[in-house]
N, C-alpha and C positions, 0 to 999 in steps of 0.2 A: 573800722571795717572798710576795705576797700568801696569805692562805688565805680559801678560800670557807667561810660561816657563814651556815646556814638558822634562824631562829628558830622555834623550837616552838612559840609563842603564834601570834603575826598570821604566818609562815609567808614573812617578807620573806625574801630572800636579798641577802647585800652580804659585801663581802672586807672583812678586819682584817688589818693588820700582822702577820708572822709573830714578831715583838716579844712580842706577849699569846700564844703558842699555850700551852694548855695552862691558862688563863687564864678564871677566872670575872667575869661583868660585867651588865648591864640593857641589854635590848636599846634603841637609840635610837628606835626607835618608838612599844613598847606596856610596855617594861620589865619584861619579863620576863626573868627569869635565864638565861643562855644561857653557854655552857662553850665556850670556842675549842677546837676538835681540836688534838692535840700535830700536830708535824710531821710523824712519824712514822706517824700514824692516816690522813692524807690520802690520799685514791683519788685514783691517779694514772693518766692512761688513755693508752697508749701508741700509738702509730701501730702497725699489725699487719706482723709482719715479714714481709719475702719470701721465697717458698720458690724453690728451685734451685739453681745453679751461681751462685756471685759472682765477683769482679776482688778482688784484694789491696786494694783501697781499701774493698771492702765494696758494691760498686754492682752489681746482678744484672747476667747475663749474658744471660738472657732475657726478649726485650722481650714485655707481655700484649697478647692477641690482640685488636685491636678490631674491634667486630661495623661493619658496613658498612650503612650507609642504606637501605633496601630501598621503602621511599615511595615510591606513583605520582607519578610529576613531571611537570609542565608539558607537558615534550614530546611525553611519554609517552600524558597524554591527549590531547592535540590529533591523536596517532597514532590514537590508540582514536575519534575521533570521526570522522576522517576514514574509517575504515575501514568504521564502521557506516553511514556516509552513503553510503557505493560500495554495500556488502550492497542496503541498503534502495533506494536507485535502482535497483540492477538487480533486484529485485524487482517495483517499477512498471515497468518497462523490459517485464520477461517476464509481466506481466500480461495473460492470455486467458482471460475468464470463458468464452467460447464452446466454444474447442479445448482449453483446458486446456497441461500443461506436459508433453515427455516425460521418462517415465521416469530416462533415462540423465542428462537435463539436471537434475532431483531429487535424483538419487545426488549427482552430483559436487558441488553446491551444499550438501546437509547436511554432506560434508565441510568445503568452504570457509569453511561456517559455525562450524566446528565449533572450528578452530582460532583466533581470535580471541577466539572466547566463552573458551573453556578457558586460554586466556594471561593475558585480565581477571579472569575469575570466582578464579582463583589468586593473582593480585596483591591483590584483594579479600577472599579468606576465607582466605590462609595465617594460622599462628598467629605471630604476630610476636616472641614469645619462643625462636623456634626459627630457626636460622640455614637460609634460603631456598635452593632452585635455581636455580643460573645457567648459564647461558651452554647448551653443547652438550646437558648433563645435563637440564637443565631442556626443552630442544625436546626431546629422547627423550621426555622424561615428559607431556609436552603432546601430541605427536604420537600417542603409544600412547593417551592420552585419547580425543584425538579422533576416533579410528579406531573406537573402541569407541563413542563414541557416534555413530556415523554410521549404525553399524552397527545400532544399536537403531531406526532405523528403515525399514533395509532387510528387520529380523526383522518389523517391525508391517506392513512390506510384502507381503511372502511367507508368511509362517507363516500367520494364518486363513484365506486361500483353501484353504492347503494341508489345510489342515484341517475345510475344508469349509464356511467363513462367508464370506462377501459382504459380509457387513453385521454390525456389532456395536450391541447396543441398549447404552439407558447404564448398565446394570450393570457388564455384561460389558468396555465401553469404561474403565470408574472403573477395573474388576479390572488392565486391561490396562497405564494408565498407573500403578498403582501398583506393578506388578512391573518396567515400565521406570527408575521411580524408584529402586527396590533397589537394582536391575543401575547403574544409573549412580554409586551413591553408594558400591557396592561400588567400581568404578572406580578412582574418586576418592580412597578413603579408601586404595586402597592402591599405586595410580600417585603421588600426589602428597603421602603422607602427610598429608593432613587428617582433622580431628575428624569424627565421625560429622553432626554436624547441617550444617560447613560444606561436608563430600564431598554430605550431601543437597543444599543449596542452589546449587552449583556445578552438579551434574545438571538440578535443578531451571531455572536461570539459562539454560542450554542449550535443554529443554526447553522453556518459554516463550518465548524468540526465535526458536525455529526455527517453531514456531505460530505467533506474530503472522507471522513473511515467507509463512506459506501463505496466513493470512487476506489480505495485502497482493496476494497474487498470485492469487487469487480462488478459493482449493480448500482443501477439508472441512481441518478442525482434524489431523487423522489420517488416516495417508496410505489408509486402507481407510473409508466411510463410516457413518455414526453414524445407528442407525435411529431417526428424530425421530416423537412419537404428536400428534396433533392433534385 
C-alpha cells in the first residue's frame, strides 16, 4: 500500500512504496532529507460507525432521517403571484376616492390579506436549518398569525377614538406603528418560531402591503387620520 510523504523543505506531497517505509532518502524535488513513516505511524481515517440496532451482517437497522426540500417552487410562485394580482385588482375594483370603503368591507379584507402575506412572508424568512411546518400544523400557525394581525388593525381602528383622538399628529402616528411592530413580531416569533429580526420583517412585510392596497384604494395610510402641518 502506497504511503503518503509530505516533504519538510518545498512541502510537495507524493506517495512511496510501502517497500522504503521507515526509510531515509532526498526528496525528488528540492533534496532535502525526508524519513518515510513506518507503516505503523500512518494516520488512518476510518469511515465513522453507525450507531443503533444492526442485522447479523453488520448493516443498521435504522435508515437516517432525510431533511425534505422546503424551496419555493415554480408553482408555488405562480400561486403567489396569481394571488396578489386578484388582492390588487380588487383593490382598483373598490376604489372610491369620494365615498370611501365600509367598514365591514376593511375588516374582512385585512383578514384576506393577511393570510397569503403570512404563508409567503414564512416560506421567505423561516430559518432553513430548522426542519419547517407543514401541512395542517403549519395552517394553524398561519391562521392564528393572521388573525392577530388583522386584528392590529381593528385595535388602530377603535382604540384612539376610544380614547379620545380623531386624529393622530406624526409623533404620536411613528409611536403607534412602532408598538404595532412589537405586537406583530411578538406574533411571529412565537406562532411560527422565527428569529427576532425575521418575526420583525414578516410583521413588517404585512404591514406594508396592507398600506400600499389602502393607498391603491384611495384612503389615509392608517385606518384613523394623520394630522398633516402646512
Amino acid at each position: 500500500m502506497p504511503i503518503d510523504v509530505t516533504c519538510p523543505g518545498c512541502h510537495t506531497r507524493f506517495k512511496v512504496s510501502d517497500k522504503f517505509a521507515g526509510q531515509e532518502g532526498p526528496c525528488p524535488k528540492c533534496k532535502h532529507k525526508i524519513r518515510v513513516p513506518k507503516l505503523e505511524e500512518q494516520v488512518v481515517v476510518h469511515a465513522p460507525e453507525s450507531f443503533g440496532p444492526k442485522t447479523k451482517s453488520g448493516q443498521a437497522v435504522l435508515k437516517p432521517i432525510q431533511r425534505r426540500e422546503t424551496k419555493v417552487r415554480g408553482k408555488t410562485w405562480a400561486l403567489i403571484a396569481a394571488v396578489f394580482i386578484v388582492i390588487v385588482g380588487g383593490a382598483l375594483w373598490l376604489r372610491d376616492p369620494e365615498q370611501g370603503q365600509p367598514l365591514w368591507a376593511l375588516a374582512i379584507g385585512s383578514v384576506l390579506v393577511a393570510f397569503p402575506v403570512a404563508r409567503t412572508g414564512y416560506a421567505f424568512l423561516r430559518d432553513d436549518e430548522l426542519d419547517p411546518y407543514r401541512g395542517k400544523e403549519l395552517w394553524i400557525r398561519v391562521s392564528i398569525v393572521s388573525l392577530f394581525y388583522a386584528a392590529t388593525w381593528a385595535a388602530l381602528t377603535w382604540l384612539p377614538p376610544l380614547a379620545g383622538f380623531e386624529t393622530l399628529g406624526l409623533m404620536s402616528a411613528t409611536l403607534v406603528v412602532g408598538l404595532l411592530l412589537a405586537f406583530g413580531t411578538a406574533v411571529a416569533y412565537f406562532a411560527l418560531d422565527l428569529e427576532t429580526g425575521p418575526a420583525f420583517f414578516h410583521y413588517a412585510y404585512y404591514l406594508g402591503v396592507t398600506i400600499g392596497l389602502r393607498l391603491i384604494m384611495a384612503l389615509p395610510p392608517l385606518s384613523i387620520p394623520i394630522e398633516t402641518t402646512t
